[in-house]
C-alpha positions as MATLAB code, in Angstrom:
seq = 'XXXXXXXXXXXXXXXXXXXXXXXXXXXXXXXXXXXXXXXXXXXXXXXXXXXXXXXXXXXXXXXXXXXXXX';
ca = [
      92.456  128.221   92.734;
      94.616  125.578   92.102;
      97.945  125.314   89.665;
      97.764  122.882   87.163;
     100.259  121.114   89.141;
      98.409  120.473   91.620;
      95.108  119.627   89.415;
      97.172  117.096   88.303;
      98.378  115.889   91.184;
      94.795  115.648   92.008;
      93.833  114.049   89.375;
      96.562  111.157   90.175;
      95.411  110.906   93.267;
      91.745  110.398   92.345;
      92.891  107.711   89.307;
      94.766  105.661   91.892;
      92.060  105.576   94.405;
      89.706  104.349   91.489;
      92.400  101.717   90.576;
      92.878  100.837   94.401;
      88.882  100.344   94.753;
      88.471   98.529   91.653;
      91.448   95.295   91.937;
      89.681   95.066   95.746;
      86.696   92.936   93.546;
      87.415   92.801   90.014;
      84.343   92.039   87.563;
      84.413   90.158   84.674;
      83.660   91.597   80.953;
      80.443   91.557   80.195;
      77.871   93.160   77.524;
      74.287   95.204   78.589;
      72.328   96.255   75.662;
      75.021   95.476   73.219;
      77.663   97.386   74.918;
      81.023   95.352   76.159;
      82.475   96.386   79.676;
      85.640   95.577   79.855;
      87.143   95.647   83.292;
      90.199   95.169   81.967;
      90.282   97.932   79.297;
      88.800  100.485   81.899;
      91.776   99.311   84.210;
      94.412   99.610   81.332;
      92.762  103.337   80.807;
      93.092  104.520   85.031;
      97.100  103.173   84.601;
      97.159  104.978   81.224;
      95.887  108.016   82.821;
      98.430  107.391   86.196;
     101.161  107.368   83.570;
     100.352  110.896   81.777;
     100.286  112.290   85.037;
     103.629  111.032   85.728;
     104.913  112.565   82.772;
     103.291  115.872   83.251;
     104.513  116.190   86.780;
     107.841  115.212   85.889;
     107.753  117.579   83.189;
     107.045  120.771   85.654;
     110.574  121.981   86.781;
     111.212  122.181   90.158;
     111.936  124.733   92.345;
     115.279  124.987   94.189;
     115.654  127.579   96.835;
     118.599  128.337   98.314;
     120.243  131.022  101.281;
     123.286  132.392  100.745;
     125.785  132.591  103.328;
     126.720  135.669  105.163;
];
């Protein structure tokens, strides 16, 4: 099972894939049974999402392993 480390790191992963796939072809806003999509706001929310990620794996402390000398 993964840490939550590495779900997040995961989950970064995944967001920046969707972000990489999405700015290939961007759409334009538009509205379908009087809902607005907002390429733009659903882009702002991936980069939202790449930023928490950041911050959580920044947060983690890291490990520092070291051999002492004989």
């Amino acid at each position: 099972m993964p840490t939550d480390t590495e779900q997040i790191a995961l989950i970064r992963s995944q967001t920046l894939a969707l972000i990489a796939e999405i700015t290939v072809q961007p759409k334009p806003t538009y509205m379908i049974d009087g809902q607005t999509v907002t390429w733009n706001g659903y882009l702002k929310q991936l980069r939202d999402t790449v930023a928490w990620c950041d911050q959580m794996l920044a947060a983690v402390p890291a490990e520092v392993r070291t051999v002492a000398g004989t």
